[in-house]
Structures are given as C-alpha cells and as structure tokens.
Backbone bond lengths (Angstrom), bond angles and torsions (degrees), N, CA, C in turn:
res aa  C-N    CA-C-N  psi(-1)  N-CA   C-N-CA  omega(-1)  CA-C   N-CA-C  phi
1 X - - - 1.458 - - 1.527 110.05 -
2 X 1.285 115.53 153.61 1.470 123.25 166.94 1.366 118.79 -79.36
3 X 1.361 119.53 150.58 1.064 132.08 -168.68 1.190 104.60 -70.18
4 X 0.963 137.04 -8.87 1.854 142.68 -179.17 1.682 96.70 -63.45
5 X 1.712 83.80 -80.57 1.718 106.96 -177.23 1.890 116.65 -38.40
6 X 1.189 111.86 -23.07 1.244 119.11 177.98 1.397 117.98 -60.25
7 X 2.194 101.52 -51.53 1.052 112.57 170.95 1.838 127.80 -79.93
8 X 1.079 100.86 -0.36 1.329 103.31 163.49 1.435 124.37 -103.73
9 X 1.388 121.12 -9.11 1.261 136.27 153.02 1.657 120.30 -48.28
10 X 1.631 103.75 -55.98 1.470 112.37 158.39 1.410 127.90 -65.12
11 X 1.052 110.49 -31.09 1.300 111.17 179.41 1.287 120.18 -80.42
12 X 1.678 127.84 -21.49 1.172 124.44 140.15 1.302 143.34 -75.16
13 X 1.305 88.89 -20.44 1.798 106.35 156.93 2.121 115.04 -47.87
14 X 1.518 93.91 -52.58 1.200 111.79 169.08 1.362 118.82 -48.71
15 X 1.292 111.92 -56.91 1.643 121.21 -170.88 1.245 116.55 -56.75
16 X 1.331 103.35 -29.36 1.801 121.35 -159.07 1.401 101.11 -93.86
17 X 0.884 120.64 -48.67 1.641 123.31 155.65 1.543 113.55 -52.32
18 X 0.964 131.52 -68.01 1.877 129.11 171.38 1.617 101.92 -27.40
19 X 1.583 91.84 -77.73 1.561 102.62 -171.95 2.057 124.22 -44.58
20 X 1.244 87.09 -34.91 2.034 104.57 162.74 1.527 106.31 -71.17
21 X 1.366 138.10 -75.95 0.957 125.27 158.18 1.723 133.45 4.00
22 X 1.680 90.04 -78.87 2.056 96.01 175.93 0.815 99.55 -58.51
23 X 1.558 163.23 -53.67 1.504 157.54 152.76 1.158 129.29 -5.64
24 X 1.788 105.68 -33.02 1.016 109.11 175.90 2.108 111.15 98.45
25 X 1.417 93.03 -11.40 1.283 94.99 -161.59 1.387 129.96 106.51
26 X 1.710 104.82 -1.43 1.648 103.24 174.43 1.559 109.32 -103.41
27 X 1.136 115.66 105.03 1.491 117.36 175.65 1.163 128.09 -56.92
28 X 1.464 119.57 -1.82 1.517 133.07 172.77 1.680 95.84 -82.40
29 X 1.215 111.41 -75.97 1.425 111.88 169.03 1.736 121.57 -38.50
30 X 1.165 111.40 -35.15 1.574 103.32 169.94 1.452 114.17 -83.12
31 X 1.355 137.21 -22.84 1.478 138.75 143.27 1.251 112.27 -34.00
32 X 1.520 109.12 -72.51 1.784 123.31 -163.45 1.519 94.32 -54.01
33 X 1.527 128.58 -64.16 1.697 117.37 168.35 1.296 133.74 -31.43
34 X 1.487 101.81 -60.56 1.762 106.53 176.56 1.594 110.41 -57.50
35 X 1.057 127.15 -23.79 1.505 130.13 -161.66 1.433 84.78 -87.57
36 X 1.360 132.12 -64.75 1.408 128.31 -152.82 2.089 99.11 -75.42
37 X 1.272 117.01 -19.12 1.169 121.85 -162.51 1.835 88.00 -75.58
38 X 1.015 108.92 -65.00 1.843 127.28 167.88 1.226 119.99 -35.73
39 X 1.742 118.15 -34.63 1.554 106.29 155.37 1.220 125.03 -110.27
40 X 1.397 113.97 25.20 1.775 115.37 148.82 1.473 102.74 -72.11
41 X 1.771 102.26 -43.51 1.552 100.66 -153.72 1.774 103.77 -65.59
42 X 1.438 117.32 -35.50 1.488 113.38 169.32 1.631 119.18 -54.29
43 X 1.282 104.05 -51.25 1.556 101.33 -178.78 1.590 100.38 -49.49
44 X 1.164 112.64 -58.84 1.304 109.87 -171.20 1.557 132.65 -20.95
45 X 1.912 86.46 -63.26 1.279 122.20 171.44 1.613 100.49 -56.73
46 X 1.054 133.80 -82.89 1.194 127.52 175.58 1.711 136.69 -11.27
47 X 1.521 91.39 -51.13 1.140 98.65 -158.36 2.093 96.60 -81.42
48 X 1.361 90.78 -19.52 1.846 105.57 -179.89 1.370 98.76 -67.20
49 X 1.644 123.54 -42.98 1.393 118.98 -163.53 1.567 115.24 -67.35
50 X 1.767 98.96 -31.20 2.040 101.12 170.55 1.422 92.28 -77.28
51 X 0.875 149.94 -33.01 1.395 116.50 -175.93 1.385 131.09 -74.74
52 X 0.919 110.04 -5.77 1.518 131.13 -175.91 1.245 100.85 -101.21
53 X 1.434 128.30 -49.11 1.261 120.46 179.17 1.804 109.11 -76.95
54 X 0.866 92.80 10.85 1.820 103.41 -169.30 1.595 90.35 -111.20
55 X 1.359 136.57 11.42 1.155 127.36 -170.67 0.959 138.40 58.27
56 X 1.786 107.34 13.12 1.555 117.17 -175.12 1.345 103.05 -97.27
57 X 1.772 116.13 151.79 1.287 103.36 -161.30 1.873 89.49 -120.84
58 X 1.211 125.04 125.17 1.407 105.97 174.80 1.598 126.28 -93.69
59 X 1.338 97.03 157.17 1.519 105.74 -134.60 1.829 95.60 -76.79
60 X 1.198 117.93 160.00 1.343 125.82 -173.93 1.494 111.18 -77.88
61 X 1.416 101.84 156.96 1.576 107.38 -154.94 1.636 104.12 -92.81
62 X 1.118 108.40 119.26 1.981 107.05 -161.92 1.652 98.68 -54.44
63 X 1.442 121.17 -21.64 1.799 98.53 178.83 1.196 100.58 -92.49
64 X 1.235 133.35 -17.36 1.732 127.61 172.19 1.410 118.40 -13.07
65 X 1.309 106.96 -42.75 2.026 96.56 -170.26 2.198 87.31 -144.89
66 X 0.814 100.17 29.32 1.665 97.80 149.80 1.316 114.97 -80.76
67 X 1.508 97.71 148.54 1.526 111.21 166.82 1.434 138.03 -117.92
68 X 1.308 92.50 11.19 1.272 122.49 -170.42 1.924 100.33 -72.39
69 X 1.681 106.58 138.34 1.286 124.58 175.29 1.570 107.42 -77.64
C-alpha cells in the first residue's frame, strides 16, 4: 500500500471512533446518524446541482482566499 492510503486508513480509523463516541457508544445510533447525515449531504448536493444547472452561480465563500490567522 501507499503511504497515502495508510494515512487515510487512520484517519478513518479516527473518524469512526469520534463518530462512536458522540453515540455514546451505540453503533446503531452512530449508523442511524451517518445515514441521515449522508442524506442532508445529498439533498444538499442536489439541490446545488439545479442551481448550477439553472445558471445560478453560488456565491464565494468570504474565508475562501483570507489570510487572516
């Protein structure tokens, strides 16, 4: 494996542990979250993709090109 994949191995290692954690430790409840978290994130996506295809352009993110600490 590449050294990338290693670090993203941990780092989901990490996540999956966080995300169990806020649960409390019930992995049903950290399922039932991630699932509902995943179809905000589609709607989201979705709802970005008509707008774009709608010719709407969305507007840039004010910390996008700050440099501020």
């Amino acid at each position: 494996m590449l050294p990338s994949v290693f670090s993203d191995i941990g780092r989901y290692e990490q996540a999956c542990d966080q995300a169990i954690a806020m649960c409390d430790g019930n992995l049903r409840s950290t399922i039932k979250a991630l699932i509902m978290a995943n179809e905000f994130l589609e709607t989201e996506l979705a709802e970005l993709q008509a707008a774009v295809a709608a010719g709407c352009v969305p507007a840039p993110c004010s910390h996008a090109g700050s440099n501020a600490a």
